[in-house]
C-alpha positions in Angstrom: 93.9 87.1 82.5 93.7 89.3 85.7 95.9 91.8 86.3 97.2 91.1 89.4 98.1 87.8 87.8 99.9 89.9 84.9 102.0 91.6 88.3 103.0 88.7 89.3 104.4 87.8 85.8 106.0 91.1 85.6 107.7 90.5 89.0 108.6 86.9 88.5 112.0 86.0 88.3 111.1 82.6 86.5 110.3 82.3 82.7 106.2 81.9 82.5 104.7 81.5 79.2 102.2 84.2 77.8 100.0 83.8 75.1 98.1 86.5 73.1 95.6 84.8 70.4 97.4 81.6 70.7 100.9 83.3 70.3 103.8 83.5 72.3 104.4 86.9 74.0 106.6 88.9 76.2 105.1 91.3 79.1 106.9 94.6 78.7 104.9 96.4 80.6 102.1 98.2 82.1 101.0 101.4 80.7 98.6 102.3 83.0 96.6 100.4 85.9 93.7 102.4 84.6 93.0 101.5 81.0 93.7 97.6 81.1 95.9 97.8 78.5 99.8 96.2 78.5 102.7 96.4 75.9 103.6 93.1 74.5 106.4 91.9 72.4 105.2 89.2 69.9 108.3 86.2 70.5 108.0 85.2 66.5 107.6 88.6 65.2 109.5 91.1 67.3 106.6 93.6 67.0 105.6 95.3 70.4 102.1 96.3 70.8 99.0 96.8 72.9 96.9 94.4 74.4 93.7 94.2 76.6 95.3 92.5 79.5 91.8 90.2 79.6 93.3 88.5 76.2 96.0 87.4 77.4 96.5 83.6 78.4 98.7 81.1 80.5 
């Protein structure tokens, strides 16, 4: 995914499903427009973690 496309999730007021190696996640957040990276909440698992934005499917 690009991350202008991972904005536009952040900003959305709709519900848009996020995938991260075939599992549902949540967008949390950005850390930095520099290093690609976003926090994700896993929606079966509760753990938050760190993501290459590019892994990240819709």
């Amino acid at each position: 995914m690009e991350k202008e496309r991972v904005k536009e999730i952040l900003n959305s007021k709709g519900f848009i499903e996020v995938r991260y190696k075939n599992k549902p996640v949540y967008l949390e957040g950005i850390g930095t427009d520099q290093d690609g990276k976003i926090l994700v909440k896993d929606l079966t698992t509760s753990e938050k973690f760190n993501v290459d934005i590019r892994e990240l499917t819709t």
